[in-house]
py3Dmol code that shows the C-alpha trace and the ligand (Angstrom):
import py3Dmol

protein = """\
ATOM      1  CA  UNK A   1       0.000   0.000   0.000  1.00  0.00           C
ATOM      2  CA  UNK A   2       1.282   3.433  -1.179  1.00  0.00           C
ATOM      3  CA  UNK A   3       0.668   6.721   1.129  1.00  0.00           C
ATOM      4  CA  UNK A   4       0.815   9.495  -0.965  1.00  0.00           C
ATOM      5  CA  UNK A   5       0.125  12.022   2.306  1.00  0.00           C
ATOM      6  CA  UNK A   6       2.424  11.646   5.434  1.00  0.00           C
ATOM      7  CA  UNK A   7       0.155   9.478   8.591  1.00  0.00           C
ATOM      8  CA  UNK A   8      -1.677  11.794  10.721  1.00  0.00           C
ATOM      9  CA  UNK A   9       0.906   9.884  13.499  1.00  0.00           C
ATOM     10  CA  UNK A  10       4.351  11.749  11.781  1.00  0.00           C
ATOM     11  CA  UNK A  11       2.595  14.776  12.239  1.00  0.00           C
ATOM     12  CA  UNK A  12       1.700  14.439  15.713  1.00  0.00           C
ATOM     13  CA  UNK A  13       5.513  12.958  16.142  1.00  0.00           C
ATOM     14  CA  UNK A  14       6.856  15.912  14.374  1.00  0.00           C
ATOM     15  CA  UNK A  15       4.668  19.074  15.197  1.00  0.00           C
ATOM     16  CA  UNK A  16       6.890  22.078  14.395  1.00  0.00           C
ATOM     17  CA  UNK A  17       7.773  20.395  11.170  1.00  0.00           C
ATOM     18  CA  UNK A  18       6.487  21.667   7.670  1.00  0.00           C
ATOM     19  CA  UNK A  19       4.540  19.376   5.701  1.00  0.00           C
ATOM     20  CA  UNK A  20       2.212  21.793   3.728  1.00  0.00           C
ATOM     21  CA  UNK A  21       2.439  25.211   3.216  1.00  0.00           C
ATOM     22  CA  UNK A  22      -0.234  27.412   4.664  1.00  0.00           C
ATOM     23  CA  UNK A  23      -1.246  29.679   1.301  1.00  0.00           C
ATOM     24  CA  UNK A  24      -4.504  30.626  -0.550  1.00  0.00           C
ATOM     25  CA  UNK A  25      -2.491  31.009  -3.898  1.00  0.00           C
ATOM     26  CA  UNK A  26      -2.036  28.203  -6.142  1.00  0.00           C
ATOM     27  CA  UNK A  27       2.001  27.833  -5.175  1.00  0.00           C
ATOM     28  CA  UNK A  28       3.682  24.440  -5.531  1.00  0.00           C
ATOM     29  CA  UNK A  29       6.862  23.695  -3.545  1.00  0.00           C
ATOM     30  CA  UNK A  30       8.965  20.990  -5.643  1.00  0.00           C
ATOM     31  CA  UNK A  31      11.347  18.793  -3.429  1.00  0.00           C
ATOM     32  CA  UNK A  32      14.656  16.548  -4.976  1.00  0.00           C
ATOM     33  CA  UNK A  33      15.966  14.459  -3.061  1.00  0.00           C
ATOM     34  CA  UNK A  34      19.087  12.539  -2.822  1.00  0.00           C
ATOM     35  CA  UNK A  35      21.151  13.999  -5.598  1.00  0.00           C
ATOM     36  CA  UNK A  36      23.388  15.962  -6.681  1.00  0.00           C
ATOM     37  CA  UNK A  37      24.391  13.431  -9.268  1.00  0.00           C
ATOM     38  CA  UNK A  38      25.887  14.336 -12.848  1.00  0.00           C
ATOM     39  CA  UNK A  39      23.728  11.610 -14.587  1.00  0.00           C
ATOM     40  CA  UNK A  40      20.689  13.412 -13.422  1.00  0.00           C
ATOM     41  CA  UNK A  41      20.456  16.636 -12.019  1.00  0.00           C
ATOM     42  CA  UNK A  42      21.286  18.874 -14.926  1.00  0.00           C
ATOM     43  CA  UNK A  43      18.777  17.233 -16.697  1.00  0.00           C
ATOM     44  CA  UNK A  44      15.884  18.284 -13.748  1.00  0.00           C
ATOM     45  CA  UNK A  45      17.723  21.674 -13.647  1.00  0.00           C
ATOM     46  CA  UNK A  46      17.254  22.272 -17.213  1.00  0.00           C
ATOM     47  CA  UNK A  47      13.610  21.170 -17.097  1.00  0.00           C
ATOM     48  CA  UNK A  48      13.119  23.555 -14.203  1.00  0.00           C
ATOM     49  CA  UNK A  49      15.232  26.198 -16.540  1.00  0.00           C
ATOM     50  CA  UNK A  50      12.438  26.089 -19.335  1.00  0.00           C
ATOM     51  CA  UNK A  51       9.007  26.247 -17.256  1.00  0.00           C
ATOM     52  CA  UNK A  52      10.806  28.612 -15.035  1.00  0.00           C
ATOM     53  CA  UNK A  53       9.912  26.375 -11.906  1.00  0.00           C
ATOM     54  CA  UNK A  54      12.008  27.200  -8.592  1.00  0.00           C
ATOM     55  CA  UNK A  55      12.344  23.988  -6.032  1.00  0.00           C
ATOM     56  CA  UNK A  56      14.516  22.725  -3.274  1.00  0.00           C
ATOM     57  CA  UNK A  57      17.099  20.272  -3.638  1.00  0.00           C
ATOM     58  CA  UNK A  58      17.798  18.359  -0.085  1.00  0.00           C
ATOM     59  CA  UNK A  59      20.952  17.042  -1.256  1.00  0.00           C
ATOM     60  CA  UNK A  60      22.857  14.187   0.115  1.00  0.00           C
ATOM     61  CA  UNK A  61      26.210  15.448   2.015  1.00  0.00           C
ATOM     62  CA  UNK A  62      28.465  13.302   0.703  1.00  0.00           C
ATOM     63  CA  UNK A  63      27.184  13.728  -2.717  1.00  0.00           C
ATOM     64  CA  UNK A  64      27.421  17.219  -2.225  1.00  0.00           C
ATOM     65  CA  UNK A  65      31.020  16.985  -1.071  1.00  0.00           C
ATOM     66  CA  UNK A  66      31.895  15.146  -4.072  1.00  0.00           C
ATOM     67  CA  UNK A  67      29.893  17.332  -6.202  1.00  0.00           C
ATOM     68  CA  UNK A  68      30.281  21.556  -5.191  1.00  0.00           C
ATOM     69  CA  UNK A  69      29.863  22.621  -8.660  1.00  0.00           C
ATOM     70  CA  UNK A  70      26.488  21.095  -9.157  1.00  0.00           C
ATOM     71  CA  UNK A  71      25.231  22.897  -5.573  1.00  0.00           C
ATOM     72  CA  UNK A  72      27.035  25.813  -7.165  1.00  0.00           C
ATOM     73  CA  UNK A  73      24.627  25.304 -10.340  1.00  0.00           C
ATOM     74  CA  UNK A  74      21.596  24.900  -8.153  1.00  0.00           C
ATOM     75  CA  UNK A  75      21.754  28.005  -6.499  1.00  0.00           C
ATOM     76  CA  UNK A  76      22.930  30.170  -9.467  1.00  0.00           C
ATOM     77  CA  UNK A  77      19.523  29.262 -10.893  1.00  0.00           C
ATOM     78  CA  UNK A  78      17.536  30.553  -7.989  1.00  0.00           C
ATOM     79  CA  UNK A  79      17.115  27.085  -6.110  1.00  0.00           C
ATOM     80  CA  UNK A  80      17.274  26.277  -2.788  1.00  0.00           C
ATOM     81  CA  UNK A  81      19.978  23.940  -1.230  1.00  0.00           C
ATOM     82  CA  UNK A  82      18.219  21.529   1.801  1.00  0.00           C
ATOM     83  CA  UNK A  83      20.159  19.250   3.889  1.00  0.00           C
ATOM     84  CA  UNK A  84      19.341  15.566   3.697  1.00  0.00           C
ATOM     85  CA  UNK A  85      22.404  14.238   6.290  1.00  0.00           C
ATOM     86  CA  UNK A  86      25.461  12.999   5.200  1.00  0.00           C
ATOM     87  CA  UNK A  87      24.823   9.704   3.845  1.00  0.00           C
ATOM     88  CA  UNK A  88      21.296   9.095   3.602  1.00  0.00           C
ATOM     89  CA  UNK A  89      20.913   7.560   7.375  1.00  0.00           C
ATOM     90  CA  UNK A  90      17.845   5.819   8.862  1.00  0.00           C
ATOM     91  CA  UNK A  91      17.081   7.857  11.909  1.00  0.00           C
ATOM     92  CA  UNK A  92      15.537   4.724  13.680  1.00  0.00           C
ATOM     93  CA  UNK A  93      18.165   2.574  13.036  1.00  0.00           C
ATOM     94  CA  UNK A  94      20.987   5.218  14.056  1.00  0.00           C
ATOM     95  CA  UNK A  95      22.199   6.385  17.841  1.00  0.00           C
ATOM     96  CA  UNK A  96      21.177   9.727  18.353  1.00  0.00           C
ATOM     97  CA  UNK A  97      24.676  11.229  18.198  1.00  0.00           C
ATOM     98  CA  UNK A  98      25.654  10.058  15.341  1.00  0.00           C
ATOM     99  CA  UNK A  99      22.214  10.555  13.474  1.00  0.00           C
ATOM    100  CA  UNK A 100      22.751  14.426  14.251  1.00  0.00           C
ATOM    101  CA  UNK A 101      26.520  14.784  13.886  1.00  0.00           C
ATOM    102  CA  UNK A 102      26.235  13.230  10.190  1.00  0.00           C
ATOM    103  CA  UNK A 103      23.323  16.212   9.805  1.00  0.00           C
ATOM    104  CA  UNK A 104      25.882  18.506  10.881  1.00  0.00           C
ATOM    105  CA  UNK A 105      28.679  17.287   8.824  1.00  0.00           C
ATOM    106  CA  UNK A 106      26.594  17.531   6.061  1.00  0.00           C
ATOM    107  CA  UNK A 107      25.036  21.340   7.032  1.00  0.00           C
ATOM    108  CA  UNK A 108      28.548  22.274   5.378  1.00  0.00           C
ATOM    109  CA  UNK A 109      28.021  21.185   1.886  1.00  0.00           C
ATOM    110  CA  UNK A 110      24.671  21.419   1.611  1.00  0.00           C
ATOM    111  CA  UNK A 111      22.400  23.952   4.163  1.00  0.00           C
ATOM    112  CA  UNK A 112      22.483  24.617   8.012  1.00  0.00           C
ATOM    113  CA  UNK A 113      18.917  25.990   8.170  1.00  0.00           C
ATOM    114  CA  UNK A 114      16.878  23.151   6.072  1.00  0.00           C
ATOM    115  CA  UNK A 115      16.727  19.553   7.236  1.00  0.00           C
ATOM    116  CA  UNK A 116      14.692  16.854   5.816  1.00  0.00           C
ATOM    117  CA  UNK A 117      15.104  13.634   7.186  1.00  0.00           C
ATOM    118  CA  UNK A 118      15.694  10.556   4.822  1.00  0.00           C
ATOM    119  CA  UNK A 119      12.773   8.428   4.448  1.00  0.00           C
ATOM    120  CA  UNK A 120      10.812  10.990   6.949  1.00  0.00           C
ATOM    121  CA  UNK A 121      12.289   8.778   9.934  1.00  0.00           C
ATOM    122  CA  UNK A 122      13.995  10.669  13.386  1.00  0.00           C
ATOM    123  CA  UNK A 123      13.676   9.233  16.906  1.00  0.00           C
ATOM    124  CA  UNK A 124      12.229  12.204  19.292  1.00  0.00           C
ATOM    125  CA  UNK A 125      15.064  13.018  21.015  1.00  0.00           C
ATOM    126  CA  UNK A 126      16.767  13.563  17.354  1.00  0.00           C
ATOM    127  CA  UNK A 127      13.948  15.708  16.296  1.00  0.00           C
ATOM    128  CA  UNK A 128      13.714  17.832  19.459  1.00  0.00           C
ATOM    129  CA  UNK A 129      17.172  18.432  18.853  1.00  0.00           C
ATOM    130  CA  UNK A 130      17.848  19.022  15.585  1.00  0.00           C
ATOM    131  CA  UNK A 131      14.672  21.205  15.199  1.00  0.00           C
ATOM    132  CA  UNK A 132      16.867  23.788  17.552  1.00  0.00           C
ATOM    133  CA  UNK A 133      19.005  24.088  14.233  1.00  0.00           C
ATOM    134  CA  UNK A 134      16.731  23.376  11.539  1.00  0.00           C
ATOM    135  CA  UNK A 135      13.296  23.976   9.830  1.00  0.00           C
ATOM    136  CA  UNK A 136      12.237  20.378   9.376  1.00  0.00           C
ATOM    137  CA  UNK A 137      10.861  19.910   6.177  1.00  0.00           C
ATOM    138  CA  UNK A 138       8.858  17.071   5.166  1.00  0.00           C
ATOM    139  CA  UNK A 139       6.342  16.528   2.781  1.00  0.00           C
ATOM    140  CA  UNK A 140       2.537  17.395   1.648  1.00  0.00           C
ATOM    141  CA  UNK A 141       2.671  14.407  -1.231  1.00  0.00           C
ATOM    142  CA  UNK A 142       5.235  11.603  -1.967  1.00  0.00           C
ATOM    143  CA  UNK A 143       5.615  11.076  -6.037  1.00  0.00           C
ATOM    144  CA  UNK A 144       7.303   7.849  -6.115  1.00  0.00           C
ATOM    145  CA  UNK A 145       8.960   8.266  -8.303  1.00  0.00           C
ATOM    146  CA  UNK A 146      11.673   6.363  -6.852  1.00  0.00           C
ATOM    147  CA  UNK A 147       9.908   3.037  -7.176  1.00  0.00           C
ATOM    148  CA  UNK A 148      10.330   1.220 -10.685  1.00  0.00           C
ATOM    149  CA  UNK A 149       7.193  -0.491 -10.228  1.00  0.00           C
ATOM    150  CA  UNK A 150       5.143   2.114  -9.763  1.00  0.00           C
ATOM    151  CA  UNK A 151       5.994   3.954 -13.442  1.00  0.00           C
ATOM    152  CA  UNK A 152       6.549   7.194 -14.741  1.00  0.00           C
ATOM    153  CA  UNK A 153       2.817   7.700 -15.492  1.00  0.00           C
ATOM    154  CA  UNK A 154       1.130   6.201 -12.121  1.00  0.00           C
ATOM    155  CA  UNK A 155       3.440   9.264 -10.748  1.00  0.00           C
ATOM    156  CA  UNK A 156       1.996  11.676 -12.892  1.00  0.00           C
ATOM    157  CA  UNK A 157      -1.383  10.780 -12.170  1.00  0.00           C
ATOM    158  CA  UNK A 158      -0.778  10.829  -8.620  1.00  0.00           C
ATOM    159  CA  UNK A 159       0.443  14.157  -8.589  1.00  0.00           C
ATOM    160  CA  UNK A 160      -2.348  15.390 -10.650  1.00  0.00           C
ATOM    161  CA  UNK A 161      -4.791  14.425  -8.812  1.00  0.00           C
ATOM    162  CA  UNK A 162      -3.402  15.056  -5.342  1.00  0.00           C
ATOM    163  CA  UNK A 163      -1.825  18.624  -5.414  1.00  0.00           C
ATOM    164  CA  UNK A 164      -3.180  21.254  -3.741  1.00  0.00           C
ATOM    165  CA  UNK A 165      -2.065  24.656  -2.619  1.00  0.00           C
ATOM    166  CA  UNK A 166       0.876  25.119  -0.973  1.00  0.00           C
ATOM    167  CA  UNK A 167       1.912  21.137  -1.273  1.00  0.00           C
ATOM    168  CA  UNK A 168       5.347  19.938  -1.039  1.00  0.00           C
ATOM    169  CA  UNK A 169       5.947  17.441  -3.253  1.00  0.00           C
ATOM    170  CA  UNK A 170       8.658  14.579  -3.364  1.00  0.00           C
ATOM    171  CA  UNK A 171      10.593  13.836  -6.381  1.00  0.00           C
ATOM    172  CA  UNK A 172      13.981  12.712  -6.424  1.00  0.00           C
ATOM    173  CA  UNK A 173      16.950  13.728  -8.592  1.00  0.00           C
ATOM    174  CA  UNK A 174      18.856  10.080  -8.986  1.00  0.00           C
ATOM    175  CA  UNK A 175      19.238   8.042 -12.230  1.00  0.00           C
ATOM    176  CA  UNK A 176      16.634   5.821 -11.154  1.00  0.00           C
ATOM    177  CA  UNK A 177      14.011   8.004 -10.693  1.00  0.00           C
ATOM    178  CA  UNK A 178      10.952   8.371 -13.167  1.00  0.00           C
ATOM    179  CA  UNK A 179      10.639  12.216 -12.543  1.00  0.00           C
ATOM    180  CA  UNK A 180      12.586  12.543 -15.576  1.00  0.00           C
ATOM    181  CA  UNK A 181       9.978  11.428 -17.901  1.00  0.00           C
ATOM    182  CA  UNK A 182       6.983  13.252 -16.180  1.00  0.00           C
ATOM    183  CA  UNK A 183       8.360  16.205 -14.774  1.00  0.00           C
ATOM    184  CA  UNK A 184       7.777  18.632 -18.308  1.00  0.00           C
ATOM    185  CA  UNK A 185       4.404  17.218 -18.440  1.00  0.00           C
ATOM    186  CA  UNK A 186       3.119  17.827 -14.767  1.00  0.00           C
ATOM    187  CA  UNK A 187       4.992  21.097 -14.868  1.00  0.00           C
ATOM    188  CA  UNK A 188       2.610  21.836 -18.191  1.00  0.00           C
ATOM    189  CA  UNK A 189      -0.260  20.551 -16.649  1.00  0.00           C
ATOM    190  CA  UNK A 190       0.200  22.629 -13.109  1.00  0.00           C
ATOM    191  CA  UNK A 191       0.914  25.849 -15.031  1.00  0.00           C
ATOM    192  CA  UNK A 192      -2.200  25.387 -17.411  1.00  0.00           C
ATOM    193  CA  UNK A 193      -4.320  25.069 -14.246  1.00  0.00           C
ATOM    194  CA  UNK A 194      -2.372  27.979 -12.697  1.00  0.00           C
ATOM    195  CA  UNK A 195      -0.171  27.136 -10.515  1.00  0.00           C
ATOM    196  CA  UNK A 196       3.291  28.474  -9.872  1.00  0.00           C
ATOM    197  CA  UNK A 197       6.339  26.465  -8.341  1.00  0.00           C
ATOM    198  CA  UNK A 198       8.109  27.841  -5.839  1.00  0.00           C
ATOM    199  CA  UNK A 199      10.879  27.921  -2.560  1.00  0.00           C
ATOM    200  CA  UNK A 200      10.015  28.498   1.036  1.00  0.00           C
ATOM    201  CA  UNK A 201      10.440  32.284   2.544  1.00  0.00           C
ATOM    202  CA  UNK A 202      13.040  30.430   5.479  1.00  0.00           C
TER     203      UNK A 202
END
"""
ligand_1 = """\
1
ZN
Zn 16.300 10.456 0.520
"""
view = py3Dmol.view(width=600, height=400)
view.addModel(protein, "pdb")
view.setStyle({"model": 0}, {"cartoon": {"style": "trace"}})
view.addModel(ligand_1, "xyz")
view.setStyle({"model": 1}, {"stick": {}})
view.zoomTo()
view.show()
């Protein structure tokens, strides 16, 4: 089973975190995740370029690291830079000083104010602490476009159907993913309809 919108529970977990934001204009807030990667995220950057779309890239540290002149590119064109910890850690599954030193370590390659967790997962005591440091940032609707099996155009449907003002939407910027091959379109579609993509005033 596929939940497109976080549970009700990760908001109750996570109360001072964003998952939608509060607008009466048709804004969308576009969210990649994982990159940079040179495969992939010139391609989404070029896309973006066209439709003159603006979204925020939670990059992975080490990625970043490897990678400054893509980050560079990023915010040239008018993008936002979001941490997404050093390399790609399961809060759960991680102590809780390590899960928030690798944040940390990766605040310096990618951002020191924006913090989305990978796969939406922190322990309290990591979220009451990191929150000190960071706007959490999760997410209004997941895309997955990440999962093979789901398809390029189940995505696009999904996202279609489900956006709404002020959503922040998941897509990641990875070889994998299918945003590639639906991005133009829903970025078409979204405009048509009026809508404008956008990055948070943090
Ligand atoms: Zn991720």
């Amino acid at each position: 089973m596929r939940f497109f919108r976080p549970l009700l529970l990760a908001k109750l977990f996570y109360p001072d975190a964003v998952f939608r934001i509060r607008t009466s204009e048709k804004i969308l807030y576009l969210t990649f995740d994982d990159g940079p990667d040179p495969g992939s995220t010139p391609l989404i950057l070029e896309i973006l370029e066209q439709k003159n779309a603006k979204a925020v890239f939670f990059c992975n540290g080490k990625a970043a690291e490897a990678y400054p002149a893509l980050v560079g590119t990023i915010r040239k064109q008018g993008h936002m830079v979001g941490n997404h910890c050093y390399d790609h850690l399961n809060g759960w599954r991680t102590s809780n000083d390590r899960y928030c030193n690798e944040v940390d370590r990766a605040s310096v390659f990618t951002s020191d104010r924006i913090f989305r967790p990978p796969y939406g997962r922190m322990k309290q005591q990591q979220y009451r602490l990191l929150r000190r440091k960071y706007k959490i940032f999760m997410w209004d609707l997941m895309s997955y476009d990440y999962d093979r099996n789901f398809g390029a155009q189940r995505t696009l449907n999904a996202v279609k159907s489900k956006m709404r003002p002020g959503s922040v939407i998941v897509f990641h910027d990875k070889p994998s993913s299918s945003s590639f091959l639906m991005l133009r379109d829903f970025l078409e579609f979204s405009a048509a309809r009026g809508y404008r993509f956008d990055i948070p005033a943090f």
